[in-house]
C-alpha positions in Angstrom: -18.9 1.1 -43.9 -19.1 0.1 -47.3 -16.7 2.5 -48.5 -14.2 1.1 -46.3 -11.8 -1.5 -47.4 -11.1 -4.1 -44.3 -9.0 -7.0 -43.7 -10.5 -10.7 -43.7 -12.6 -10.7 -40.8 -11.7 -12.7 -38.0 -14.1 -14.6 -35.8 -13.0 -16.5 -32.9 -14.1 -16.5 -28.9 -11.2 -15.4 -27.1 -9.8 -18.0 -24.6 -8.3 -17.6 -21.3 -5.8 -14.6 -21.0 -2.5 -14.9 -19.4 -1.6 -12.8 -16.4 -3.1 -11.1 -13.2 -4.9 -7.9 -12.3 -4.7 -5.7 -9.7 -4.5 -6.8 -6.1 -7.3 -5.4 -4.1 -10.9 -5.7 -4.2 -11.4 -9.3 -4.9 -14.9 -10.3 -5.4 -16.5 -14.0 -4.7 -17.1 -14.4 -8.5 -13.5 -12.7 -9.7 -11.4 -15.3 -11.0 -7.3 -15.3 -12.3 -7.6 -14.8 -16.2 -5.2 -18.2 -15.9 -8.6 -20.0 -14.5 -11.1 -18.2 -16.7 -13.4 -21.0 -18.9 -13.1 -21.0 -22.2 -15.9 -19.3 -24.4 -17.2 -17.2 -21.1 -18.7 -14.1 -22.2 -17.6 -12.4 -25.0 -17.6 -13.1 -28.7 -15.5 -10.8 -30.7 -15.5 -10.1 -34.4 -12.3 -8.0 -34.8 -10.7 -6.3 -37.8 -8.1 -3.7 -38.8 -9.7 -1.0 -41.2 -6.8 -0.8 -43.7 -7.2 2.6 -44.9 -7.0 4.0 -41.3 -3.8 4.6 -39.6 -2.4 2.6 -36.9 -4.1 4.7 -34.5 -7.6 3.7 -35.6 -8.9 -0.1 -34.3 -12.3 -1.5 -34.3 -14.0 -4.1 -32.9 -17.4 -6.0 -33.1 -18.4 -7.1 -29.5 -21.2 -9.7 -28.8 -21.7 -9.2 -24.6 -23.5 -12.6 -24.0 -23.9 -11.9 -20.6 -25.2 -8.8 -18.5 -22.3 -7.4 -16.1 -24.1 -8.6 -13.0 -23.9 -12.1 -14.6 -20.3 -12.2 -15.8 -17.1 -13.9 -13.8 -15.2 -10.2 -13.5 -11.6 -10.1 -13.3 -10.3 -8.9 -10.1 -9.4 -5.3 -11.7 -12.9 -5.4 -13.7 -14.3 -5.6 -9.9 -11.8 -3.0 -8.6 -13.5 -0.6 -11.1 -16.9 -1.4 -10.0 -16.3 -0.9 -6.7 -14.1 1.9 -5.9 -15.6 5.5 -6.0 -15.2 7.3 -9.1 -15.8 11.1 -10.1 -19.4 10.9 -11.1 -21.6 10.0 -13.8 -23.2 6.7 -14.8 -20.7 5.3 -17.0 -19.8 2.4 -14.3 -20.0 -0.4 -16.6 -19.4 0.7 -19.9 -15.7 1.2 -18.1 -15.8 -1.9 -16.0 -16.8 -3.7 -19.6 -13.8 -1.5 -21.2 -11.3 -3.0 -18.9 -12.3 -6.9 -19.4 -12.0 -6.4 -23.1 -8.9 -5.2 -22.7 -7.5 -7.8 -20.6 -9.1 -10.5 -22.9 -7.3 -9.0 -25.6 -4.1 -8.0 -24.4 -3.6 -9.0 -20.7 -4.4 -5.8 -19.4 -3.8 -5.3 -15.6 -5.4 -3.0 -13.8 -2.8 -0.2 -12.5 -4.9 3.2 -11.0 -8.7 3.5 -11.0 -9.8 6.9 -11.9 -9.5 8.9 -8.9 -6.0 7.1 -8.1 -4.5 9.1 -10.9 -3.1 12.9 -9.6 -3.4 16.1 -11.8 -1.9 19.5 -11.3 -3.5 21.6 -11.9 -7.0 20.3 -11.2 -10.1 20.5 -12.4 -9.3 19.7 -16.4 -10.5 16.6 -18.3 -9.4 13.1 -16.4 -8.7 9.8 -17.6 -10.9 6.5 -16.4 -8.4 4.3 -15.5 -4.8 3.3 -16.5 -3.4 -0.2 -16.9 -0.3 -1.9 -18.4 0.0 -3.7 -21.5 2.9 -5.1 -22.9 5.2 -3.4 -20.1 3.9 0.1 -21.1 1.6 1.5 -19.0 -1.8 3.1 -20.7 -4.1 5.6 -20.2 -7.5 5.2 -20.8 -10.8 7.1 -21.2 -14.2 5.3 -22.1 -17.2 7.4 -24.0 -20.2 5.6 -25.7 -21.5 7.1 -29.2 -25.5 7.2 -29.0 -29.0 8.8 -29.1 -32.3 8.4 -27.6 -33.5 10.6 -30.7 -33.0 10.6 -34.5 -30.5 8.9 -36.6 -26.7 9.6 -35.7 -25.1 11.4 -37.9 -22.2 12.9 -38.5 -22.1 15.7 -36.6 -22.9 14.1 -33.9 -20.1 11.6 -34.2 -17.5 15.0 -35.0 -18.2 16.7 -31.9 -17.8 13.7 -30.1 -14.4 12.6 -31.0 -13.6 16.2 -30.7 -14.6 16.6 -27.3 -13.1 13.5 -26.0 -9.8 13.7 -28.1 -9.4 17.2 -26.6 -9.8 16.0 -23.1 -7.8 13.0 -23.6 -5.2 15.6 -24.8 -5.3 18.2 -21.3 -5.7 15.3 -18.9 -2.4 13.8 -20.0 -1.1 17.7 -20.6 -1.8 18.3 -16.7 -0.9 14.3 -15.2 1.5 13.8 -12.9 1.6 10.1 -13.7 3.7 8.5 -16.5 2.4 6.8 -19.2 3.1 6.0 -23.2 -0.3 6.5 -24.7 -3.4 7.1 -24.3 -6.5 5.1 -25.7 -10.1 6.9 -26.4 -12.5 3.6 -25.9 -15.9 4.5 -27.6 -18.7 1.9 -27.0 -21.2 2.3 -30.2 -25.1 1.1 -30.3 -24.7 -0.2 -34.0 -22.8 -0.6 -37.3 -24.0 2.9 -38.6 -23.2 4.6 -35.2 -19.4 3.2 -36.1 -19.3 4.1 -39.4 -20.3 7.5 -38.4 -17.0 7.4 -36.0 -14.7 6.4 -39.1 -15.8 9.0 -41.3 -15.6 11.7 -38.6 -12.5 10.2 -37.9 -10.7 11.4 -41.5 -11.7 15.3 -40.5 -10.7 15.4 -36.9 -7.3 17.9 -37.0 -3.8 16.1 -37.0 -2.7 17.6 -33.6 -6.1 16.6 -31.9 -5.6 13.2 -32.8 -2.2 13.3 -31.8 -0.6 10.0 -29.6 -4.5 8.6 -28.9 -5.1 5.3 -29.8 -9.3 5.2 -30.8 -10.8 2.1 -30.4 -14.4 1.7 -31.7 -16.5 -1.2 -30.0 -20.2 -2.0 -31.4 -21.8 -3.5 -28.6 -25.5 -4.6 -30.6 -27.8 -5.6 -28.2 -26.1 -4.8 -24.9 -28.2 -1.7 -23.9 -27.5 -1.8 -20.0 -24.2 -0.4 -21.5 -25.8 2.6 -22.7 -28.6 2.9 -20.1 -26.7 2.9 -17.1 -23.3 4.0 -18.7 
């Protein structure tokens, strides 16, 4: 993104998180962020893009360890395993909700087929959790492909199709919540700055109240693989 002015980046391996996730599900290896080891499994190289509004974050992810390896919060677990409505995007979710509560305490509120829509049938969200006594809607998407370079195109339709969905499955909720974030897992640095220059020509009113937050996840392809 070397048309992109950015703040100074910011390395550091995030320590324990304050707080607690949700209360079912607990697994032998889920642990209380409170009692989390320092430098576990993630490595994060954040920064703010400063030409991009508020709305627009990104951050670098190292996963050090695969899922089936990694002390999952109680809520990470939850996710993993409670049904969902299909597809293979397990742990590209389960990973979006430990990043989360590394970052900002996230706990866990409603796993995706907790949350009710009227009418059915539309675009639904993957999970919703609070942060800072707001509660949060989230949907997770991965940018990739098996074939040729990314371009894009392919990073337009993307954030076009998931913005719009973001958009009618908090049009036809019947929960409550402030916000919604679009999580997109990316393969590599090009694959995100594909996402911020598609970014600029998305519409106004598709963007709307959506919080996109880009993660390059290099070398963690069991994220892409199985979802």
């Amino acid at each position: 993104m070397s048309q992109t002015t950015r703040s100074p980046l910011r390395r550091t391996r995030l320590a324990q998180s304050s707080g607690q996730n949700g209360s079912s599900g607990v697994h032998p290896n889920s642990v209380s962020p409170k009692r989390r080891p320092l430098n576990e499994e993630w490595e994060i190289c954040s920064f703010d893009i400063d030409s991009k509004p508020a709305s627009f974050r990104e951050a670098l992810c190292s996963v050090c360890r695969e899922l089936k390896k990694m002390q999952l919060t109680v809520g990470g677990y939850r996710l993993l395993s409670v049904p969902n409505a299909g597809g293979s995007s397990v742990v590209s979710e389960v990973l979006s909700f430990e990043l989360l509560n590394k970052c900002f305490s996230a706990k866990l509120k409603k796993t995706e087929m907790e949350v009710s829509y009227f009418p059915l049938g539309g675009s639904i969200t993957d999970y919703t959790c609070e942060m800072f006594a707001n509660t949060v809607a989230v949907s997770v998407t991965r940018a990739m492909k098996y074939r040729g370079d990314y371009c894009l195109e392919d990073a337009q339709r993307l954030l076009q199709k998931k913005l719009k969905g973001v958009l009618q499955s908090t049009r036809n909720s019947l929960e409550k919540w402030s916000k919604q974030i679009l999580h997109v897992w990316s393969t590599s640095h090009h694959v995100t700055s594909m996402l911020v220059q598609a970014y600029d020509t998305i519409e106004p009113e598709t963007r709307a109240n959506t919080v996109v937050m880009i993660t390059t996840a290099e070398n963690a392809d069991y994220i892409f693989n199985n979802g």
